[in-house]
N, C-alpha and C positions, 0 to 999 in steps of 0.2 A: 920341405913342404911340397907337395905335389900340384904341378900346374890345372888352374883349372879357369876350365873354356865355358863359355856361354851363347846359346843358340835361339833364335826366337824368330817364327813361322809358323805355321797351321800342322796339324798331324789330321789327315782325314783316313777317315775307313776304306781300306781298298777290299775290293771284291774283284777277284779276277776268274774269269772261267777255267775250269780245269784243264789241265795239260795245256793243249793246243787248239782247242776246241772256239769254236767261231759264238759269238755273238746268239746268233742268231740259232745258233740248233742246242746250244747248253741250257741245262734243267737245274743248276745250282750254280752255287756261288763258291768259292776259298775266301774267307773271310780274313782277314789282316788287318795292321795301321803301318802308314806309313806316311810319309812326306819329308824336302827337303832339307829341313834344317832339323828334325826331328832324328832323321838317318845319320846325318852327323853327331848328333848327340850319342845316340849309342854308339858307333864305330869309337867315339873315345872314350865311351866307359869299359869298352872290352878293352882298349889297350892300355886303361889303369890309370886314366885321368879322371880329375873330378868333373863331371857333363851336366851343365844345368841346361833345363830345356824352357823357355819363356811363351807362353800362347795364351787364348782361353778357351774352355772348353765348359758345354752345358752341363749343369747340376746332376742330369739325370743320368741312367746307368748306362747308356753307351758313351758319352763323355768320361764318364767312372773305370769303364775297360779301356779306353785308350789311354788314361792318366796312369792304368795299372799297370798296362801293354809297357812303357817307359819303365816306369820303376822295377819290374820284371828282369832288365838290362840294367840295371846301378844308376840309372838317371835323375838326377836331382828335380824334382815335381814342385818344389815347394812353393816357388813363385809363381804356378800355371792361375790366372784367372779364373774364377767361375761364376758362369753367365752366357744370356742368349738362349736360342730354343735347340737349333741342331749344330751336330757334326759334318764338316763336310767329306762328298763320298765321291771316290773316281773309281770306273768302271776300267779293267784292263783284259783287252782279247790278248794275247801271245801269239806272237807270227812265228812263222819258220819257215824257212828257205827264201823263197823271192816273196812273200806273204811278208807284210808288214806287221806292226803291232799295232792297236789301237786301245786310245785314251776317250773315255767321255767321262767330261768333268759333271758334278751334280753338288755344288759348293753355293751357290748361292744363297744370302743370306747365313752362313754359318759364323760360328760363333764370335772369330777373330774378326769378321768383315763390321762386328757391332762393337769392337773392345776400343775402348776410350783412353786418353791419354795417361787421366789419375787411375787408372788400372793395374797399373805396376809402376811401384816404387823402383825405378832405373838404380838410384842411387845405392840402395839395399844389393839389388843385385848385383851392382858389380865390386861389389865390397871385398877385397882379396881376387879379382877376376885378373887373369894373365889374356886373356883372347875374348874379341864378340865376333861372331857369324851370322852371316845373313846371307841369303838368295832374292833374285830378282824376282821371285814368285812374290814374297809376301808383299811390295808393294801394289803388285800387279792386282790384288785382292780388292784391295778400296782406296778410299780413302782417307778411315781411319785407321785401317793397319798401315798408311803414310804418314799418319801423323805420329802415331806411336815408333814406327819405325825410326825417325826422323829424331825425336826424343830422347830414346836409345843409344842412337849411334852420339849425339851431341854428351850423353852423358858417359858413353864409355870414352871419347872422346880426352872431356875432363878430367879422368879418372886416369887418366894413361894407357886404357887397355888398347890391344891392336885391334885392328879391326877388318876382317876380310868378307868379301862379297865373290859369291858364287852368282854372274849374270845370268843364267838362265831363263832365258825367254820365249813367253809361252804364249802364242800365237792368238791362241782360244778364248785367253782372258785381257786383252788388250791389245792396240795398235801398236807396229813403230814408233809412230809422229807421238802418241800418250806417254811411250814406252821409254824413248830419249828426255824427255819433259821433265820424265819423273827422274831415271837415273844417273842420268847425264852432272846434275847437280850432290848428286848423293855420293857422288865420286869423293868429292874432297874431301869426305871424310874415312875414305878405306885406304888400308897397308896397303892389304896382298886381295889382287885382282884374280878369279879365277874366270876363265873365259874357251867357249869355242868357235868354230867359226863364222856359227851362225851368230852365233850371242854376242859376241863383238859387234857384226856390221846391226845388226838390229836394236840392241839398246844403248848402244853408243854409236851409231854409225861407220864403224870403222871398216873396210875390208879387208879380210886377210889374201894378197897376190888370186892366183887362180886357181883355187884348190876346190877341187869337184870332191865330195864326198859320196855322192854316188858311186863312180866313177872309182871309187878309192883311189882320185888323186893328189896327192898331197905335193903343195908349193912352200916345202919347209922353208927357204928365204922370205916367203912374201909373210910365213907368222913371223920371223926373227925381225924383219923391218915393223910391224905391227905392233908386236910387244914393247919395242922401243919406244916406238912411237907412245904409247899410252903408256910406260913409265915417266915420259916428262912430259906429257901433254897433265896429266896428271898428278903428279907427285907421287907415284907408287914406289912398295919399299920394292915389291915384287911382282911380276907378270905369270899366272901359270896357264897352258893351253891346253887343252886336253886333244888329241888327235886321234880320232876315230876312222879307221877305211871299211867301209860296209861293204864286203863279197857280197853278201846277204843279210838276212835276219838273223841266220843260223851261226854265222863266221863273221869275226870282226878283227880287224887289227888294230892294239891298242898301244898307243904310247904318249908322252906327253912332252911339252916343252916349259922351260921355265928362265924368265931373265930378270934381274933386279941389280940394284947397285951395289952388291958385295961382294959375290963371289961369280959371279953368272952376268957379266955382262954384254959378254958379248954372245948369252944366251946356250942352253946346256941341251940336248934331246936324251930324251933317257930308252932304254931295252925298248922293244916292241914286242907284246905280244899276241899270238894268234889262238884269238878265243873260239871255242866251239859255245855258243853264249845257250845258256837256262833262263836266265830273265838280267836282262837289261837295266829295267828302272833301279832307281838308286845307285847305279854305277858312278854317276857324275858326285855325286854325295859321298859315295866311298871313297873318292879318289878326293874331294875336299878335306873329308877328315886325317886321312892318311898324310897330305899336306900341313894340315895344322899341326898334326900329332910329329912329325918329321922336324918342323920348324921350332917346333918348342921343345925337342927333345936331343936331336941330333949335330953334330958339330957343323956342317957344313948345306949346304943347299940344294946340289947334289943328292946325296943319301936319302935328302926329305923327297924330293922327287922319285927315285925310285921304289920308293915308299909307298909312297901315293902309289904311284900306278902300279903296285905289287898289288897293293889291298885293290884297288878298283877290278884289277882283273880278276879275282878271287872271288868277291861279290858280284859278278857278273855267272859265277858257276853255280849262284844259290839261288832258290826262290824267295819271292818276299821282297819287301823294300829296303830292308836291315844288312849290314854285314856282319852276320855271325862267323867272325875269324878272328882269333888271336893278335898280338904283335909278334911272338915267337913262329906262328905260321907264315904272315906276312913275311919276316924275315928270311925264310928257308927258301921263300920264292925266288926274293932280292937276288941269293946266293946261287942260285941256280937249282935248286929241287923242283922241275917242275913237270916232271915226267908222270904224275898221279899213279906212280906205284902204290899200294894199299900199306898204308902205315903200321904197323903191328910187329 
């Protein structure tokens, strides 16, 4: 029987300007869905896992296209809520070179920010469930996506399933001081910790030594002291860091680290690679699912690491917030195919 995972967050409608183009002089929109835990769900229905995807979404017919938008990718829809008025919708400019990218959020009041405890039978869903996912976003939403969250994790908890947390902390929809409040306690119930280095010192307080990310400079010691620390400060099975050096917008060097108590403890860094980047968003998503997919499929912790950030770098080269890539492409990368000669 094939492992299967369960993901529960918001999916909003992304609208980004074309190419490269600025805010302010574009005449349309690229319309999409996308969001974090949503992007996980499909990254493991492409690699042949069962993907339930958990939210609510309004009755009407753009709640209807993003519920299609999922199932379109093998995503299991069955348990998405329905109710509330809208979808939530984030605005994305594309930067390049020293040009940043840019985020406006337009979520409030959306549909998950109304969804209620008795709205999803927890129980039901993790009925045969091997993994629960979550990001730091969906508390970051409300209240009640806190309580429902909190629900969740208590009944996958019961059930046996793992449970990882992608921190992901999001400036725009909450404080610090709110932000440790909330997650700080929601720790004890996750495995596997996915964290960078902003999102460590910000919803956990933690800092990782002196690593400038501007700068691209990385203090690999000060995250291998860090991850320790938050595997026993915590009880985690597993630590993983994602380690980003931004040259640019344009160029990024990507690799990760990972330490747990099994095979990695005194902490593992995997390949580096140097991306010429297409669109960024969803790259932290891809590189979570690629983690779970690794952890639940491959012998060693290691392997699942390089995994992850094979698939993260990959989806980093596509538009959209999705990773439209294989595990057999993923793999090719692993092994070193990475030259983008044209396949044929």
């Amino acid at each position: 029987m094939g492992k299967r995972v369960v993901t529960f967050g918001e999916i909003m409608l992304r609208l980004s300007t074309p190419g490269f183009s600025r805010f302010v002089q574009s005449q349309g929109f690229d319309a999409t869905f996308g969001g974090g835990e949503a992007n996980v769900a499909v990254s493991l229905a492409n690699y042949g896992l069962e993907s339930c995807f958990v939210t609510s979404l309004p009755k009407h017919e753009i709640g209807q296209s993003a519920l299609n938008h999922l199932r379109r990718f093998g995503v299991n829809t069955d348990y998405i809520a329905r109710g509330g008025e809208r979808i939530g919708i984030y605005f994305l400019e594309s930067g390049a070179s020293q040009r940043a990218s840019k985020v406006i959020y337009d979520r409030a009041y959306s549909a998950i920010s109304e969804i209620k405890p008795g709205d999803v039978d927890w129980d039901k869903v993790f009925e045969s469930a091997d993994w629960f996912h979550w990001t730091g976003i969906t508390p970051a939403i409300g209240k009640n996506a806190r309580e429902v969250l909190k629900t969740a994790c208590e009944s996958a908890k019961a059930d046996g399933v793992k449970i990882s947390c992608d921190l992901n902390f999001r400036k725009k929809m909450w404080s610090e001081k709110e932000a440790q409040s909330v997650m700080i306690p929601l720790m004890e119930f996750v495995d596997v910790c996915i964290a960078n280095e902003e999102d460590a010192e910000k919803s956990l307080g933690e800092k990782a030594g002196e690593t400038k990310i501007e700068s691209a400079e990385i203090d690999e010691q000060g995250y291998y002291e860090m991850a320790a620390h938050l595997l026993n400060k915590y009880n985690f099975e597993s630590v993983a860091i994602t380690l980003r050096e931004s040259f640019s917008a344009s160029r990024n060097g990507w690799s990760a680290m990972l330490t747990n108590k099994k095979d990695c403890k005194d902490g593992y860094r995997s390949k580096k690679y140097d991306i010429q980047i297409v669109d960024r968003v969803g790259g932290g998503d891809a590189f979570a699912g690629g983690l779970i997919y690794g952890l639940l499929t491959k012998g060693n912790s290691k392997d699942a690491l390089e995994f992850a950030v094979a698939a993260s770098c990959l989806k980093q080269t596509i538009p959209g917030d999705f990773n439209f890539v294989s595990s057999d492409e993923v793999e090719k990368l692993v092994k070193g195919s990475g030259s983008g000669r044209v396949d044929r």
